[in-house]
C-alpha positions in Angstrom: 0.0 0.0 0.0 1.3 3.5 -1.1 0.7 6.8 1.0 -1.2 8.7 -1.4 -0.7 12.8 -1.5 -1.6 14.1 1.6 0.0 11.3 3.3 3.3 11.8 2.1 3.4 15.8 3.0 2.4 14.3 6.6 5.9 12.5 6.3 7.2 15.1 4.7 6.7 17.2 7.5 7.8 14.4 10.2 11.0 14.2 8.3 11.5 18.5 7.8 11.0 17.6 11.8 13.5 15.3 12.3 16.1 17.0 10.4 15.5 20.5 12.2 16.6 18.0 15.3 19.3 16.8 14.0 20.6 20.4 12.8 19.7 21.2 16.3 21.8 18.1 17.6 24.8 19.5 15.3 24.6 22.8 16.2 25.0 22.3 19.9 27.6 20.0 19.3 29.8 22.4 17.5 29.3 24.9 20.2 30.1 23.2 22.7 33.3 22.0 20.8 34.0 26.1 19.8 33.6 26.5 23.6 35.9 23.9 24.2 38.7 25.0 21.7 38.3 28.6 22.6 39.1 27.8 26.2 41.9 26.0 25.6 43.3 29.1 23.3 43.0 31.3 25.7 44.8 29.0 28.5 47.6 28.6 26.1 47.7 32.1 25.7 47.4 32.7 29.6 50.2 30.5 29.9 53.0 31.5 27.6 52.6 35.1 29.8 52.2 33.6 33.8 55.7 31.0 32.1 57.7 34.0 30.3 57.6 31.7 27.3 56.8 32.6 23.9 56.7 29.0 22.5 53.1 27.8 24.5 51.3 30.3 22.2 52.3 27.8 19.6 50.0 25.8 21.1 47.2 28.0 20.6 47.8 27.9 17.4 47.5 24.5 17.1 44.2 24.7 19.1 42.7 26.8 16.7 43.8 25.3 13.6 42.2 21.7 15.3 39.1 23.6 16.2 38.8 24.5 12.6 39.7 20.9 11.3 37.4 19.0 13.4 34.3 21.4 12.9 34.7 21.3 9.3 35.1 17.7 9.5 31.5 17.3 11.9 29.5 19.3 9.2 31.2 17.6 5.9 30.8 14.2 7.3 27.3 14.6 9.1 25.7 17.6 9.1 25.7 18.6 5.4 24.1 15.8 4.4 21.0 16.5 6.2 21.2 20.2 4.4 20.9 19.0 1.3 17.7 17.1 2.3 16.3 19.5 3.9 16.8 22.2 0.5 15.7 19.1 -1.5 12.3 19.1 0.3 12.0 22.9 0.8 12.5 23.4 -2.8 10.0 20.7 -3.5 7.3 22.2 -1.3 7.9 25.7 -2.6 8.4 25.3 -6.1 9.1 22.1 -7.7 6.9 20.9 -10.9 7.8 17.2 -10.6 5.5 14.9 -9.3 7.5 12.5 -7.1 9.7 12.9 -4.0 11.6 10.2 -2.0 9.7 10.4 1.2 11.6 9.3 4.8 14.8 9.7 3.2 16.8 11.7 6.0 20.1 12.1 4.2 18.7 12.2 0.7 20.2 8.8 -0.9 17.6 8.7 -2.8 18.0 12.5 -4.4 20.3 14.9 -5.7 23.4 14.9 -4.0 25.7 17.8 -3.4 29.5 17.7 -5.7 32.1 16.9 -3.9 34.0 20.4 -4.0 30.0 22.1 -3.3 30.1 19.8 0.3 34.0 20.6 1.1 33.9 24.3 0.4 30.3 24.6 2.2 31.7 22.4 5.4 34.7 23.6 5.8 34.9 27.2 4.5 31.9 28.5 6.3 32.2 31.9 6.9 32.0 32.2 11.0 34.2 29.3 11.6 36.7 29.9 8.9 36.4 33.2 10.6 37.1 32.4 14.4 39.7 30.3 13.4 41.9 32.9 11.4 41.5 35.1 14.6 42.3 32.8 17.0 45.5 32.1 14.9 46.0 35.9 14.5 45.7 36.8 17.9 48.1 34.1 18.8 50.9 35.0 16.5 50.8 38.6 18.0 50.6 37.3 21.5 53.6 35.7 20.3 55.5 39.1 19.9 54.4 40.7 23.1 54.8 37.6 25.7 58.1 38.4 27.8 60.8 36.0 28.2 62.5 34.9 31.2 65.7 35.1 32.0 
C-alpha cells in the first residue's frame, strides 16, 4: 500500500522535523566543541605570559587550527548531508513541478546529491568558523610578539 498525496506531505513534515533535530543536535555540538577549543586558546595564551615563554602560544595555534579541522570535518561528514535534504524538500514544497519525491529519506540517498567540492567548500569554509579560526591564529601569532621572556 502506497501513501497517497496528503500522506506523504504528513511524512514530509515528520522528516523537515527530524532533520530540524538533528541540525539542532549538530549545532549544539559544534558549540560546545568552539567553547571547548576557545578555552583552551586562551589557557595557552594565559600561559606563555604567567611561564615567560613565547613558545606555548604555539599551542594556541594549534588549538585553533584543530578547532577549525574537526568542525569542518563534523559538518562535511554529518551535518551537510542533512542540508541537502532539507533544501531538496523545501525546494519541492515551494516550487518544484515534478510529481515524485523520496519520502523518509533523512540524508537524501535517494536525491540529488551535493559535488564533492560544493560539500567541502560549504563544510569547511563557512564563513564564521573559517572566521574564528583565522582570529584565533592571529591573535596568537601577535601574543607571540608581546609575551616576555624569562631570563
Amino acid at each position: 500500500m502506497r501513501p497517497n498525496d496528503e500522506q506523504k506531505l504528513e511524512i514530509l513534515k515528520v522528516e523537515m522535523s527530524l532533520i530540524q533535530g538533528v541540525f539542532d543536535k549538530y549545532d549544539d555540538l559544534i558549540f560546545r566543541n568552539r567553547n571547548w577549543f576557545i578555552t583552551i586558546w586562551a589557557g595557552a595564551i594565559g600561559l606563555a605570559f604567567t611561564v615567560k615563554d613565547p613558545r606555548i602560544t604555539y599551542l594556541a595555534v594549534l588549538a585553533a587550527g584543530l578547532y577549525w579541522s574537526l568542525e569542518g570535518m563534523m559538518r562535511h561528514q554529518y551535518w551537510y548531508k542533512y542540508v541537502i535534504r532539507y533544501r531538496s524538500i523545501r525546494e519541492w514544497l515551494n516550487n518544484s513541478e515534478e510529481e515524485e519525491i523520496s519520502i523518509y529519506d533523512l540524508t537524501n540517498h535517494y536525491g540529488k546529491r551535493a559535488e564533492k567540492w560544493e560539500r567541502f567548500h560549504n563544510s569547511f569554509f563557512k564563513l564564521e568558523p573559517t572566521l574564528l579560526g583565522i582570529i584565533m591564529v592571529a591573535s596568537a601569532l601577535i601574543a607571540l610578539k608581546f609575551v616576555p621572556v624569562d631570563g
